[in-house]
C-alpha positions as CSV (number, residue, x, y, z in Angstrom):
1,X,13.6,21.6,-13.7
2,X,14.5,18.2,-12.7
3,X,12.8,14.8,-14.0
4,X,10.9,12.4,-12.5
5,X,11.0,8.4,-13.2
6,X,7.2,8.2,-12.6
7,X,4.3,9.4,-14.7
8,X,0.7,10.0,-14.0
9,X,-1.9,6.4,-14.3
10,X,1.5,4.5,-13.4
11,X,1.2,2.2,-11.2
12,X,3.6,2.3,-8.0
13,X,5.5,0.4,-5.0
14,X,6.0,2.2,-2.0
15,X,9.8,0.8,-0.8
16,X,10.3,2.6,1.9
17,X,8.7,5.5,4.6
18,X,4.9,5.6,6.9
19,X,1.7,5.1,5.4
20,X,-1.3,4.7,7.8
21,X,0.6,4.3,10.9
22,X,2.3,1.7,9.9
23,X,5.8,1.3,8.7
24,X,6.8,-0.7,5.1
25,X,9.1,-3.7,5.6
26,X,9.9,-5.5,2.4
27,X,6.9,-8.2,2.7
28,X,4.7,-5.5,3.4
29,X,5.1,-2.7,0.6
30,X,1.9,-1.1,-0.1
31,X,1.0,-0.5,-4.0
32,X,-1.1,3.0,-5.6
33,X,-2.0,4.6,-8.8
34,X,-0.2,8.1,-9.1
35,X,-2.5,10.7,-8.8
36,X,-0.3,13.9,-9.5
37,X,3.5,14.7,-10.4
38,X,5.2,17.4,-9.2
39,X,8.6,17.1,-10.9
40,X,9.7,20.9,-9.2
41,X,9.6,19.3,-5.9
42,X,10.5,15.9,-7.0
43,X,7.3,14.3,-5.1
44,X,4.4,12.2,-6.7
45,X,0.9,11.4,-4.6
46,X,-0.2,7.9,-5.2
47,X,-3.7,7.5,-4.2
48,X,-4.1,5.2,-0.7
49,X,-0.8,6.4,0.3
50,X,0.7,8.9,3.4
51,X,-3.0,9.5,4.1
52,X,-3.5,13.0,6.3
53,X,-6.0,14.8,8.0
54,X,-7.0,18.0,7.3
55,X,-9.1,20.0,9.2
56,X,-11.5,21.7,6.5
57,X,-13.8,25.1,7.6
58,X,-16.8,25.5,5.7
59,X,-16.4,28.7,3.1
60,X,-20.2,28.9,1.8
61,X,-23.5,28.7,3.8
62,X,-24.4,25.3,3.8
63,X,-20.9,23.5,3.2
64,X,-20.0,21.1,5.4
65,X,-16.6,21.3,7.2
66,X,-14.9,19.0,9.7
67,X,-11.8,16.4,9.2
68,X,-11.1,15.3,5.4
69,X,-8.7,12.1,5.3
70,X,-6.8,13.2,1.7
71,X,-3.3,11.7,0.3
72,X,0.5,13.7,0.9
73,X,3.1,14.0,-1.4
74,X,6.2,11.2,-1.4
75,X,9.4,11.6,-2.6
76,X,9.9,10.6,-5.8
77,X,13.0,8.2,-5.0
78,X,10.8,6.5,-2.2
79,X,8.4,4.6,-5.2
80,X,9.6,2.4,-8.0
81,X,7.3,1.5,-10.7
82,X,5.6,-2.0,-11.4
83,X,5.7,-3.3,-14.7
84,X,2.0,-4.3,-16.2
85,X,3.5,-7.4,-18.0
86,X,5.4,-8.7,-15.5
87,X,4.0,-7.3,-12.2
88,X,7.2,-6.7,-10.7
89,X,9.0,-3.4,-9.2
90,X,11.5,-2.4,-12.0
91,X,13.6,0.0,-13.3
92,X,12.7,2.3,-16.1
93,X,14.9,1.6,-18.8
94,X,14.7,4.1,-22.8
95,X,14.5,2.6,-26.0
96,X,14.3,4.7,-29.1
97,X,11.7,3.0,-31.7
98,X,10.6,4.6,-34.6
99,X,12.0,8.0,-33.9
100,X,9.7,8.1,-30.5
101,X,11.2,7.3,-27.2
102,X,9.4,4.4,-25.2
103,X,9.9,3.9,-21.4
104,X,10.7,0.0,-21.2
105,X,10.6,-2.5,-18.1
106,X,14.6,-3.4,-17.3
107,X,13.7,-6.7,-16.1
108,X,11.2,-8.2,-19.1
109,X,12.2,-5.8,-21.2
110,X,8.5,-5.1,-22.3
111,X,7.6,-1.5,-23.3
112,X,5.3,0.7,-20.9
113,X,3.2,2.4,-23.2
């Protein structure tokens, strides 16, 4: 089982890849909230991002189907978390405090939690 940098609630820049048919150049990286980890595959889904259609066929009488716009996995190594304090795409850095490890910001050197 292999980690991942990224938790669930974080908040997340996408640095590099397609999201809604447009491609990320650095002025134009598009934020999310991580909806699910999947550390086995070593993808997140962050919410507004690599949006795809699925085509959905009703299973009961009286459900609806048709096309469902939902979010696709990323790679993990294509997001980088933004620190709350400073705002800014960072690093996770580990500092052990009180016998609990905290996940800190490298850059303001603020804790996460």
């Amino acid at each position: 089982m292999s980690k991942v940098h990224v938790k669930t609630g974080d908040t997340v820049i996408l640095l590099t890849g397609k999201y809604e048919d447009k491609y990320t150049s650095k002025g134009d990286r598009k934020t999310g909230k991580v909806v699910e980890v999947s550390p086995k595959e070593g993808k997140v889904i962050v919410e507004g991002i690599n949006m795809i259609t699925k085509h959905v066929k009703p299973t009961r009488v009286g459900e609806k189907g048709g096309l469902l716009k939902t979010e696709a996995p990323v790679y993990a190594s294509k997001v980088q978390l933004v620190c709350p304090k400073c705002g800014k795409a960072t690093r996770v850095g580990h500092v052990i405090e009180d016998g609990k490890k905290l996940r800190v910001c490298k850059k303001c050197g603020k804790s996460f939690e």
